[in-house]
C-alpha positions in Angstrom: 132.7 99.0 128.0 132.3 101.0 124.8 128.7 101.6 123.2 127.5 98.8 121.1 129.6 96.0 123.4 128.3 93.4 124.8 129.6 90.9 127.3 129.3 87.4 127.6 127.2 87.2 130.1 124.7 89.6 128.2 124.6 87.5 125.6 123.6 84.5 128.0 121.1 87.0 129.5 119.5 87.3 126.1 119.6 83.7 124.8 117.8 82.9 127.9 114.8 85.5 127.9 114.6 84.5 124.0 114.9 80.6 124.9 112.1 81.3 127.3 109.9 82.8 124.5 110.5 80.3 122.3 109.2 77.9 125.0 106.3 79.6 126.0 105.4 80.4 121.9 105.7 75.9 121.6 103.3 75.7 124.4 100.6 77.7 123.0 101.9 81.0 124.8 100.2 83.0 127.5 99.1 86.0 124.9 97.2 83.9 122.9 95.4 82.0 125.9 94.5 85.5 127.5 93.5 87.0 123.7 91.1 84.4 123.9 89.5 84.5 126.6 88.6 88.6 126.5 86.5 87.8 123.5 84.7 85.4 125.4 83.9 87.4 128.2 82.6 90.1 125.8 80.7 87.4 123.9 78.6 86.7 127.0 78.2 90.1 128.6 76.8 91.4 125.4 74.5 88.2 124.8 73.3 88.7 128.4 72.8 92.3 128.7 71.8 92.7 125.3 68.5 90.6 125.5 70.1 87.4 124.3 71.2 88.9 120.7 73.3 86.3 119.8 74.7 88.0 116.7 75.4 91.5 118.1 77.5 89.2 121.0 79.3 87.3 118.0 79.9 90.9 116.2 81.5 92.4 119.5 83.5 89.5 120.5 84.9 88.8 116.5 85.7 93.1 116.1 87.5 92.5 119.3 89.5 89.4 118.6 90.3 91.3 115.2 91.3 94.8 117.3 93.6 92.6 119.4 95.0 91.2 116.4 96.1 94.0 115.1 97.6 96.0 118.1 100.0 92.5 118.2 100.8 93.2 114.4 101.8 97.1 115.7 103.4 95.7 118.4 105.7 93.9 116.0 104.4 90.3 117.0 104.2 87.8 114.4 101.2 87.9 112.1 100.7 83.9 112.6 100.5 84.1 116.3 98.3 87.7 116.0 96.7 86.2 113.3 95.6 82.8 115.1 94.1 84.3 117.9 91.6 86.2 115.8 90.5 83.1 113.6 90.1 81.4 116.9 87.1 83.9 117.4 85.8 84.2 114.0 85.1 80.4 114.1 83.5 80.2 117.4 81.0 83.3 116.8 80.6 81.2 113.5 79.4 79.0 115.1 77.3 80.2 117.7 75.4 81.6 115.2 75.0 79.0 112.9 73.6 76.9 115.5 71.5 79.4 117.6 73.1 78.3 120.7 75.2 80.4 122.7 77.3 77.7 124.3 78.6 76.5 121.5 81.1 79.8 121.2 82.6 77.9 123.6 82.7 74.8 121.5 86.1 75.1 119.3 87.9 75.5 122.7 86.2 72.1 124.0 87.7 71.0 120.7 91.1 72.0 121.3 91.4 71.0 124.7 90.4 67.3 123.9 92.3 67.0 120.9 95.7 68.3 122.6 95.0 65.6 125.6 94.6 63.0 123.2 97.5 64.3 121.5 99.7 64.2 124.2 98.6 60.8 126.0 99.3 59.1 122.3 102.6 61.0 121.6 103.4 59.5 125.1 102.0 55.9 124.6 104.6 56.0 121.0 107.7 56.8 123.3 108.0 60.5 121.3 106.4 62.5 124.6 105.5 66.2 123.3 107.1 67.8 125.7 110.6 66.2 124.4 109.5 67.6 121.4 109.1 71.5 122.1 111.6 71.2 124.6 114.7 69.2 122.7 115.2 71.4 119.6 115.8 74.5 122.2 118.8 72.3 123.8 120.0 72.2 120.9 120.0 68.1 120.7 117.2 68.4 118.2 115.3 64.2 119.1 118.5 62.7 119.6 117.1 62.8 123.2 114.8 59.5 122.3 118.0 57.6 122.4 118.1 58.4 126.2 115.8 56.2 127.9 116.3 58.4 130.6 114.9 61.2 129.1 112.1 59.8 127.7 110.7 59.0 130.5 111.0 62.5 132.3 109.7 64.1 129.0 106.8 61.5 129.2 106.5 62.5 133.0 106.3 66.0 132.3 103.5 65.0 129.0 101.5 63.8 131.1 101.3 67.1 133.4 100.1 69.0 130.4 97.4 66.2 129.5 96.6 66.5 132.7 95.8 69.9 132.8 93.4 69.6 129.3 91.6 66.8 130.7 90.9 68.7 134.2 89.2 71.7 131.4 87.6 69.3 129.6 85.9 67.3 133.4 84.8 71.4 134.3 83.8 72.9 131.6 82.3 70.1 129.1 79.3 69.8 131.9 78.8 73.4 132.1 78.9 73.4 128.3 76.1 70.7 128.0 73.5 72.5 130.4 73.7 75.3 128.6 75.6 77.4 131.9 77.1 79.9 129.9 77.7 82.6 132.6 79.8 79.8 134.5 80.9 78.0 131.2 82.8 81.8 130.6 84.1 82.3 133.8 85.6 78.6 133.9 87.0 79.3 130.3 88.9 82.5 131.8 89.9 80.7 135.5 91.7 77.6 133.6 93.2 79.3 131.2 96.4 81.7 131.9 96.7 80.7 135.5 96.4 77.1 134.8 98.7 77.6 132.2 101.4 79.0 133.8 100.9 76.3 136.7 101.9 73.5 134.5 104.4 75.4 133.0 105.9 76.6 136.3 105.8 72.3 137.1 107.2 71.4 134.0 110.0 73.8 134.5 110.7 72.8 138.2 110.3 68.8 137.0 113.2 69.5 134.6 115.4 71.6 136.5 115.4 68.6 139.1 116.6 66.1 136.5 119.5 69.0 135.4 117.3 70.5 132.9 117.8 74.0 133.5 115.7 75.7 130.6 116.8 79.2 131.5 120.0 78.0 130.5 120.2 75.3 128.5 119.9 77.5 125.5 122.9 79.2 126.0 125.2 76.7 126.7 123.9 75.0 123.5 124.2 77.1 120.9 121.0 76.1 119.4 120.6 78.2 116.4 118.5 80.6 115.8 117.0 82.1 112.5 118.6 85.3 111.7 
């Protein structure tokens, strides 16, 4: 094989590392959960080694979230996703410091975890499960999958594994938040957020691939297109 050939099988290899990115990016993406939960753990072991200077721990944990931002830009990652991670900080040392309260760093994250519950249960309860969503554009059938009772219901199956998983954040951390444990409100933050994001990923996947949803595949032998 001469130098710039490629054979098919290659290609498939490519489509489906790329299809799995594209996954991962639609479920929020394993970068940005671990982005944000390094400026957290700064945020609280500046505020408690630092005599409880709540704005010196919101400085640290922003110039961090914004240092993080732009080694992703360097790295060639796309400024929304690079971008969005850093906001996600500014806001939440806004906040702290508005309020005086160092829990409520932590607050946009309660936020976003029980909006994206909600979100999911509803988009499940309206027969257009979230998960058929992210997942039908990348086999290339776009939502012509709601015409399949079939897969409605294993796309509302799989939902409900993700709602799952925000509502199990919200039942830890939300007491934790509200008497004002921030040492264990941070840890908790960092414990169920990559790992328990790739756990429900890793379920949705296998739940899939048992109903002949192969997502390492399926991209592939789809033809999905992709922007150029």
């Amino acid at each position: 094989m001469t130098e710039g050939q490629h054979t098919l099988e290659d290609e498939e290899i490519d489509l489906d590392e790329e299809e799995e990115r594209d996954l991962l990016s639609e479920m929020g993406g394993p970068q940005g959960i671990a982005d944000s939960s390094i400026p957290g753990l700064v945020f609280i072991a500046v505020y408690t080694l630092g005599g409880n200077d709540l704005q010196i721990a919101a400085i640290a944990a922003i110039g961090l979230g914004a240092l993080i931002g732009i080694y992703r830009l360097i790295k060639g990652e796309s400024a929304k996703y690079a971008a969005g991670g850093f906001i996600g900080v500014l806001i939440a040392g806004f906040i702290a410091t508005r309020t005086g309260k160092a829990e409520d760093f932590f607050l946009p994250g309660l936020l976003f975890n029980a909006g994206y519950a909600i979100a999911y249960v509803v988009s499940i309860l309206v027969r257009w499960p979230l998960i058929g969503v992210f997942v039908g554009p990348l086999m290339g059938e776009g939502m012509t999958w709601r015409q399949d009772p079939d897969k409605v219901k294993l796309f509302s199956r799989a939902s409900w594994l993700w709602a799952g998983m925000f509502v199990v954040r919200l039942m830890v951390q939300l007491p934790l938040y509200l008497t004002s444990s921030l040492v264990a409100l941070g840890i908790a933050k960092t414990v169920m957020g990559l790992p328990i994001f790739a756990l429900t990923l890793w379920l949705t996947y296998l739940m899939l691939k048992k109903e002949g949803l192969d997502l390492k595949r399926v991209t592939g032998s789809s033809g999905s297109p992709k922007p150029e």
